[in-house]
N, CA, C and O atoms as CSV, one atom per row, in Angstrom:
chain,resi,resn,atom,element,x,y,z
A,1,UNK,N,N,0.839,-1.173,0.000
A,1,UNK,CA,C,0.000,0.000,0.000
A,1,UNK,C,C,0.886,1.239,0.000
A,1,UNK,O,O,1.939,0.982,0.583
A,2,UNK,N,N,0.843,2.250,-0.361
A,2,UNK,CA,C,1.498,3.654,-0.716
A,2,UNK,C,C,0.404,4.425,-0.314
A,2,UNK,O,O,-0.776,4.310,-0.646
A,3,UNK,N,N,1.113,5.491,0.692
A,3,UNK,CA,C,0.573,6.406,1.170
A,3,UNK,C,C,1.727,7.553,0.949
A,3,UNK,O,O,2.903,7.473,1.304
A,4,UNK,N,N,1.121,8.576,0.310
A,4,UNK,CA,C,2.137,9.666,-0.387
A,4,UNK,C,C,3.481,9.215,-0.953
A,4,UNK,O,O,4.546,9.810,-0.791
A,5,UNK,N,N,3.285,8.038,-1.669
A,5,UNK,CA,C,4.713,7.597,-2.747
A,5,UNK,C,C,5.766,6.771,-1.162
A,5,UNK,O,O,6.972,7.014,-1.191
A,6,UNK,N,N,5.396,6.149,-0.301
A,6,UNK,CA,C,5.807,5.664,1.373
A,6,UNK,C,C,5.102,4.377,0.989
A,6,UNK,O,O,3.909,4.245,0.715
A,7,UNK,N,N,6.044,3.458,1.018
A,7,UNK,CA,C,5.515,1.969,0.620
A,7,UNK,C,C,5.926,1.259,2.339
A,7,UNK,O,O,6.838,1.680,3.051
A,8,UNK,N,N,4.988,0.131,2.686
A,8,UNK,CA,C,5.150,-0.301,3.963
A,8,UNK,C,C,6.123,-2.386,2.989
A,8,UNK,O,O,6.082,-3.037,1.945
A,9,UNK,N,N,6.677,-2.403,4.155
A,9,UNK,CA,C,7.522,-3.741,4.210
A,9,UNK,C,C,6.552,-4.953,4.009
A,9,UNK,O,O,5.445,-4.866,4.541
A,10,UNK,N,N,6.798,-5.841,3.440
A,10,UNK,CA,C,6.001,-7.138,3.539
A,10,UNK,C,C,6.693,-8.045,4.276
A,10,UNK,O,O,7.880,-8.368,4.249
A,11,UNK,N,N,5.576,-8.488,5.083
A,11,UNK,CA,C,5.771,-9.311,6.454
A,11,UNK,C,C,5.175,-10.519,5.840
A,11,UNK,O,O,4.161,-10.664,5.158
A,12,UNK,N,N,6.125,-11.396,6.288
A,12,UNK,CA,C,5.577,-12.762,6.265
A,12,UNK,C,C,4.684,-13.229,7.853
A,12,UNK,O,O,5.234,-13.191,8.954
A,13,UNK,N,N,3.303,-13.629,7.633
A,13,UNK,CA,C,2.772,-14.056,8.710
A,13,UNK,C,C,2.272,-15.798,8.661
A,13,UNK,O,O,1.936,-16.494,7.703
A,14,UNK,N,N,2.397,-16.117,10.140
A,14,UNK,CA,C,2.277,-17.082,10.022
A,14,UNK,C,C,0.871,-17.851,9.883
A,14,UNK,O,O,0.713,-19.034,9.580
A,15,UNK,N,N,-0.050,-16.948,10.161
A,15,UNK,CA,C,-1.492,-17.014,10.695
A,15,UNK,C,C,-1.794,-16.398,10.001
A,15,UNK,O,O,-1.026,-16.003,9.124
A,16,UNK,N,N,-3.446,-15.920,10.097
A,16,UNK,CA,C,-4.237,-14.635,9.914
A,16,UNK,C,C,-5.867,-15.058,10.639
A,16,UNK,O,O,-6.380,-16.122,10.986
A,17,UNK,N,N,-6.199,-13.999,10.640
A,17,UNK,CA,C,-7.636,-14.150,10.919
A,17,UNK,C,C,-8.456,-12.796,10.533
A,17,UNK,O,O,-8.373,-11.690,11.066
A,18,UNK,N,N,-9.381,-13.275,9.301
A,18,UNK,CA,C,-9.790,-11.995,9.076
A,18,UNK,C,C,-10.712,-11.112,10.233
A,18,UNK,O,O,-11.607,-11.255,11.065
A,19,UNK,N,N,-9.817,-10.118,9.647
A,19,UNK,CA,C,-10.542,-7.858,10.056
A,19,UNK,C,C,-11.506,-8.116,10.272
A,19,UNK,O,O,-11.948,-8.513,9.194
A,20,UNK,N,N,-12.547,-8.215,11.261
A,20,UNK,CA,C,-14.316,-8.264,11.291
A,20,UNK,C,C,-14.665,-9.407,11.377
A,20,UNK,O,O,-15.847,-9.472,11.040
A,21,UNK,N,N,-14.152,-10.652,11.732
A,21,UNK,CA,C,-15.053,-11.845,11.737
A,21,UNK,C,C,-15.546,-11.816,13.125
A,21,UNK,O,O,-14.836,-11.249,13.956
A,22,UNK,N,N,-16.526,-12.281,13.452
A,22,UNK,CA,C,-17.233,-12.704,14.500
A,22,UNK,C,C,-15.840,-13.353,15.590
A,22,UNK,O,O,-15.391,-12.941,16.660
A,23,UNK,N,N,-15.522,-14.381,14.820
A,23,UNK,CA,C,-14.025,-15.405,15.831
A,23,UNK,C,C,-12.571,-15.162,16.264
A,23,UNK,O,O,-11.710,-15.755,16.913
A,24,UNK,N,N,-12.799,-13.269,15.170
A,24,UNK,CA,C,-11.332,-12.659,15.918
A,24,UNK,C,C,-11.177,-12.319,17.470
A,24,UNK,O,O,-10.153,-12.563,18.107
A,25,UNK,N,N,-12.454,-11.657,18.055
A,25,UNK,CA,C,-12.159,-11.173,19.489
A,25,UNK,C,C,-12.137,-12.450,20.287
A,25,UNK,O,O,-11.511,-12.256,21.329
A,26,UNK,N,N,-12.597,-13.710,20.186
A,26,UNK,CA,C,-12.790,-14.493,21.211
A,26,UNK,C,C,-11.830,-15.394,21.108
A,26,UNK,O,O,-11.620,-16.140,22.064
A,27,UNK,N,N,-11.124,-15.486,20.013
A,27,UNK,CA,C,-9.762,-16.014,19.659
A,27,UNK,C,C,-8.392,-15.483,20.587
A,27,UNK,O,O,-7.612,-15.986,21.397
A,28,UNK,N,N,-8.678,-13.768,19.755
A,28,UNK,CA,C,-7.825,-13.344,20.809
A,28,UNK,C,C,-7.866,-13.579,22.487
A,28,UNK,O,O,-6.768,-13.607,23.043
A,29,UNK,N,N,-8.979,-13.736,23.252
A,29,UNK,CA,C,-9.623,-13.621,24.258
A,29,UNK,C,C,-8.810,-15.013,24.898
A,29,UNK,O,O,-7.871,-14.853,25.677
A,30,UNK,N,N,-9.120,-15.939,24.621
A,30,UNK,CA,C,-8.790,-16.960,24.600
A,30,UNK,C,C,-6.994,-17.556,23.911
A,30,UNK,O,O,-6.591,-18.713,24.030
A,31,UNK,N,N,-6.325,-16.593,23.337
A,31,UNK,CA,C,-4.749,-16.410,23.405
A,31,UNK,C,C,-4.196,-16.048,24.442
A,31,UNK,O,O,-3.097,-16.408,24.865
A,32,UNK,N,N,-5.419,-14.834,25.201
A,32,UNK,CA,C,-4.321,-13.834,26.243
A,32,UNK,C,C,-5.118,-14.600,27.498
A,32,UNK,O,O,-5.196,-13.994,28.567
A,33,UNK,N,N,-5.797,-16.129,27.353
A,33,UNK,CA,C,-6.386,-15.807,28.678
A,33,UNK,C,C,-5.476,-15.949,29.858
A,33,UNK,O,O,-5.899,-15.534,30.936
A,34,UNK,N,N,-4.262,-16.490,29.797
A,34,UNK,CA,C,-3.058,-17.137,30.844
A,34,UNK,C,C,-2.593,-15.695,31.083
A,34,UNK,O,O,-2.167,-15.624,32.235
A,35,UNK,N,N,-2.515,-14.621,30.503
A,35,UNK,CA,C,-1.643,-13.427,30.820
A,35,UNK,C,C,-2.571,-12.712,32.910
A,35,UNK,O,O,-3.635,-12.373,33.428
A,36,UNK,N,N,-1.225,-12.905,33.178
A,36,UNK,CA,C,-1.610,-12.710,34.848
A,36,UNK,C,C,-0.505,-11.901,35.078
A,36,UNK,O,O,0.638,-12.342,34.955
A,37,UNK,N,N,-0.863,-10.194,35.561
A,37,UNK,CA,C,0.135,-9.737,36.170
A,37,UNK,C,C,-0.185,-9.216,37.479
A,37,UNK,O,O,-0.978,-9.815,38.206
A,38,UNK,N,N,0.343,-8.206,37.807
A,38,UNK,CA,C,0.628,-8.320,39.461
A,38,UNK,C,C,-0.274,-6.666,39.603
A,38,UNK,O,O,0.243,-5.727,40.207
A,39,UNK,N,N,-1.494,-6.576,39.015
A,39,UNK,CA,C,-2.488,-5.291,39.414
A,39,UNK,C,C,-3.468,-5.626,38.279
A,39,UNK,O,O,-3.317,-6.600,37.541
A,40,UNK,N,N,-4.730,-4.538,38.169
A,40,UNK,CA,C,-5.952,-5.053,38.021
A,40,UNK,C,C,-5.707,-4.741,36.248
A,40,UNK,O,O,-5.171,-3.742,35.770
A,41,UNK,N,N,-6.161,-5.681,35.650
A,41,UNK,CA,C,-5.964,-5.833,34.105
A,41,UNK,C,C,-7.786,-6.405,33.488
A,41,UNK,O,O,-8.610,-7.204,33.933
A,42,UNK,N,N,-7.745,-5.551,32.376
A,42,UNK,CA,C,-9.146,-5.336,31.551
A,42,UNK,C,C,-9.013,-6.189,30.532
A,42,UNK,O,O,-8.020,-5.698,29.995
A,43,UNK,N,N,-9.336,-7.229,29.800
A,43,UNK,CA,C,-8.621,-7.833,29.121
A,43,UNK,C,C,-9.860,-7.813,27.931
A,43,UNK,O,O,-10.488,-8.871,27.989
A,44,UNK,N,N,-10.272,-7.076,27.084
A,44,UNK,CA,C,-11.180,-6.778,25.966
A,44,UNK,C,C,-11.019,-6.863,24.715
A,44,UNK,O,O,-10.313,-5.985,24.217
A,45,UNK,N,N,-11.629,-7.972,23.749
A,45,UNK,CA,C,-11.134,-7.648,22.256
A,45,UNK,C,C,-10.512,-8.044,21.916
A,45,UNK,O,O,-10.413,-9.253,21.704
A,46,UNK,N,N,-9.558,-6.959,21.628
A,46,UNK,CA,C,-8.014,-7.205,21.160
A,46,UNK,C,C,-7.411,-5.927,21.809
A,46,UNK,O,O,-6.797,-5.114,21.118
A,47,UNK,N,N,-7.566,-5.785,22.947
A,47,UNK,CA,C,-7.189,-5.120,23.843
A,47,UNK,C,C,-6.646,-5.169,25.190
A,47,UNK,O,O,-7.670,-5.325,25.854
A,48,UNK,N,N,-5.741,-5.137,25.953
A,48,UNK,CA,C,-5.622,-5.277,27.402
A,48,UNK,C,C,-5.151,-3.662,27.922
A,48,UNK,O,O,-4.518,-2.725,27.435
A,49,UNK,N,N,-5.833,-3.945,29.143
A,49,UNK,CA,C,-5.506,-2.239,30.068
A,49,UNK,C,C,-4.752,-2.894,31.204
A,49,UNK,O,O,-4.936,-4.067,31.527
A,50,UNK,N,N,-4.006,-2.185,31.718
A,50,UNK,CA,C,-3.012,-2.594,33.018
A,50,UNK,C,C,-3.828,-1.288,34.073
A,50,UNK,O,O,-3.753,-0.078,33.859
A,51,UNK,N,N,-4.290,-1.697,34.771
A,51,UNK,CA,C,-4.760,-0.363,35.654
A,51,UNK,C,C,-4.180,-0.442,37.637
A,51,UNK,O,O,-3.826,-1.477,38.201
A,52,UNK,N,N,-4.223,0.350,38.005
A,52,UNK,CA,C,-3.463,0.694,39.727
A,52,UNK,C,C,-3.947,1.522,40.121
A,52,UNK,O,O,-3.451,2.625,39.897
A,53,UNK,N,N,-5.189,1.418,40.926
A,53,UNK,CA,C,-5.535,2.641,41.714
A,53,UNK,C,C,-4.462,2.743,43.123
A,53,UNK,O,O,-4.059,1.884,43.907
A,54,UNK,N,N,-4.216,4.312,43.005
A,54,UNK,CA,C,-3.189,5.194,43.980
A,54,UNK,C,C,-3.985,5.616,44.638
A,54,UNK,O,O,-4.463,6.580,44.040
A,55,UNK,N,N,-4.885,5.357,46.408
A,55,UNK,CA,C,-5.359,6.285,47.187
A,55,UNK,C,C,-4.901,7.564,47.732
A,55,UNK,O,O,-5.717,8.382,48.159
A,56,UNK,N,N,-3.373,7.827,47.744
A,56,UNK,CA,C,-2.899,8.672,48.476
A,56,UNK,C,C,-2.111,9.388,46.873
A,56,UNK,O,O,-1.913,8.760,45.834
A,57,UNK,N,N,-1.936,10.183,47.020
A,57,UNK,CA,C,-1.345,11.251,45.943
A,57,UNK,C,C,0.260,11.359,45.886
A,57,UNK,O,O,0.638,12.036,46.841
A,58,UNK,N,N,1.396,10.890,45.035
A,58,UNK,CA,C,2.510,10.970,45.378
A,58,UNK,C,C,2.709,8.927,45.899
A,58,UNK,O,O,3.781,8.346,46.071
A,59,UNK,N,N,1.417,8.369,46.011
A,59,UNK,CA,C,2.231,6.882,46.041
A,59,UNK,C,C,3.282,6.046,45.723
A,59,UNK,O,O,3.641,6.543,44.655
A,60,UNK,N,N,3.929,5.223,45.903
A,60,UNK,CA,C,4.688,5.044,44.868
A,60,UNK,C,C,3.710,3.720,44.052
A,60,UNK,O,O,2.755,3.114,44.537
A,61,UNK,N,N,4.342,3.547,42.658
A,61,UNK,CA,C,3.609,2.577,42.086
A,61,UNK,C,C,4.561,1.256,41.013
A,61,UNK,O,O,5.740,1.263,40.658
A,62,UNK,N,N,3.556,0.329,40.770
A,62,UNK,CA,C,4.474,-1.017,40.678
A,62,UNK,C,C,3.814,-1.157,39.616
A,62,UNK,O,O,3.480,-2.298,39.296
A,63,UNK,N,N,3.376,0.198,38.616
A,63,UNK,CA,C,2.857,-0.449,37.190
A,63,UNK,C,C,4.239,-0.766,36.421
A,63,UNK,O,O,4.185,-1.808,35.767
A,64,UNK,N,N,5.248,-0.198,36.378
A,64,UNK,CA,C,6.340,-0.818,36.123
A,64,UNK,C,C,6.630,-2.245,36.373
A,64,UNK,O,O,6.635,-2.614,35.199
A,65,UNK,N,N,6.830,-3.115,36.928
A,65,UNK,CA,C,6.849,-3.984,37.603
A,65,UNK,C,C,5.764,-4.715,36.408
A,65,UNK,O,O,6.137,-5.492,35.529
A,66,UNK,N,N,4.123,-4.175,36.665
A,66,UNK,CA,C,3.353,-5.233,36.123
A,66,UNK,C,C,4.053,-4.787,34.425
A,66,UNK,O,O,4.567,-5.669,33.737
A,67,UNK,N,N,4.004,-3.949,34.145
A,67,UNK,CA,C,3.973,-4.012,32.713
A,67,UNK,C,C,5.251,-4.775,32.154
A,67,UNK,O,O,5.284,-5.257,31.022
A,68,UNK,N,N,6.398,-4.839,33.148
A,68,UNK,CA,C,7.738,-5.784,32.604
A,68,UNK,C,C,7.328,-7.399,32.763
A,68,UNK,O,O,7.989,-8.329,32.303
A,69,UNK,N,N,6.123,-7.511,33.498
A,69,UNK,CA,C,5.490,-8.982,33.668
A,69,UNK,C,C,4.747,-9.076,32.331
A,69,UNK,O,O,4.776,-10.239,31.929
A,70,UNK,N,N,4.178,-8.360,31.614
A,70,UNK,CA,C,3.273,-8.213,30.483
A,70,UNK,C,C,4.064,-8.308,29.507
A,70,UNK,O,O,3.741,-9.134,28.654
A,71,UNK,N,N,5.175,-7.624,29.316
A,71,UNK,CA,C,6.287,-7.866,28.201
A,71,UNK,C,C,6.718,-8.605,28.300
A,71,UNK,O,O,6.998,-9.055,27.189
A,72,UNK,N,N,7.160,-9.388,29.305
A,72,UNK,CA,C,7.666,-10.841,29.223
A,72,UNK,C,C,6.755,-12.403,28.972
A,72,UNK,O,O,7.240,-13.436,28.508
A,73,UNK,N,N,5.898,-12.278,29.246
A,73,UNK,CA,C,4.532,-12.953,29.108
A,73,UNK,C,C,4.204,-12.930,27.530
A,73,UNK,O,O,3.659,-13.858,26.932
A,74,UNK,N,N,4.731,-11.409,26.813
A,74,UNK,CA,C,4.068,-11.360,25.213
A,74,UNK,C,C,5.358,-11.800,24.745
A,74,UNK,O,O,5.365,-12.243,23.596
A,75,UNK,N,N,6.755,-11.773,25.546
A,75,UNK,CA,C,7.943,-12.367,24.228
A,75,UNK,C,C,7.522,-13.756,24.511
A,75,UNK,O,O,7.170,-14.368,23.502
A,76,UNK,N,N,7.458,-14.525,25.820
A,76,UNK,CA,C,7.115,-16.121,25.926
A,76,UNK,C,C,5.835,-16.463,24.798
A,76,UNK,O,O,5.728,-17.612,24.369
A,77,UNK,N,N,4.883,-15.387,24.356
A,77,UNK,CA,C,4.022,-16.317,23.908
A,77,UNK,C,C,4.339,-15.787,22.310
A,77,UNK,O,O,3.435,-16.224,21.598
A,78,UNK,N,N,5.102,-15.170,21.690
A,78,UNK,CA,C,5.519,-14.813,20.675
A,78,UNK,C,C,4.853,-13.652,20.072
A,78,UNK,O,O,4.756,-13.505,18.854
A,79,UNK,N,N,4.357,-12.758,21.020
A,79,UNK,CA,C,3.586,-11.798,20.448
A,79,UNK,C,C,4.152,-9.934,20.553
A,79,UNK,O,O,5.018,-9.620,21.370
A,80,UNK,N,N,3.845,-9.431,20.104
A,80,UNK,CA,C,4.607,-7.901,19.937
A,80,UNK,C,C,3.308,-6.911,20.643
A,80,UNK,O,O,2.213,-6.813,20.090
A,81,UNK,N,N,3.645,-6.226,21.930
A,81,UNK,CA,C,3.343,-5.278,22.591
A,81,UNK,C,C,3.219,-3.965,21.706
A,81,UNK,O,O,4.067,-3.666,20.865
A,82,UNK,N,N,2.221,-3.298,21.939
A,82,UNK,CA,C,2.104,-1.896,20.652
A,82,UNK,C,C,1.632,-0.890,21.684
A,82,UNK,O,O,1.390,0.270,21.350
């Protein structure tokens, strides 16, 4: 595809699952269901949220922590974090 004369790389994939089918979100759903990190996670779609509620202002916080559990969890299962 070319966008202003800007051509993108061709990737070899190993899979696919088509854009809009009914069996993409629950596929995905069911890829990420083992992903467990260490604070409260939304796991939607083709989506995940990492979330940490801070009661006190200035807390310190361990979303660091979860999100290096999340990146390591997506290189073990062969997948790329965006």
């Amino acid at each position: 595809m070319s966008v202003f004369n800007n051509y993108s790389q061709w990737l070899h994939l190993n899979g696919a699952m088509p854009q809009g089918s009914w069996l993409g979100p629950l596929s995905f759903l069911v890829l990420i269901d083992d992903l467990e990190v260490d604070c409260l996670i939304r796991k939607y779609v083709g989506d995940t949220t990492l979330m940490e509620p801070l009661s006190i202002q200035n807390q310190p916080t361990n979303m660091e922590h979860s999100f290096q559990q999340r990146q390591s969890w997506a290189n073990d299962n062969d997948m790329v974090v965006t």
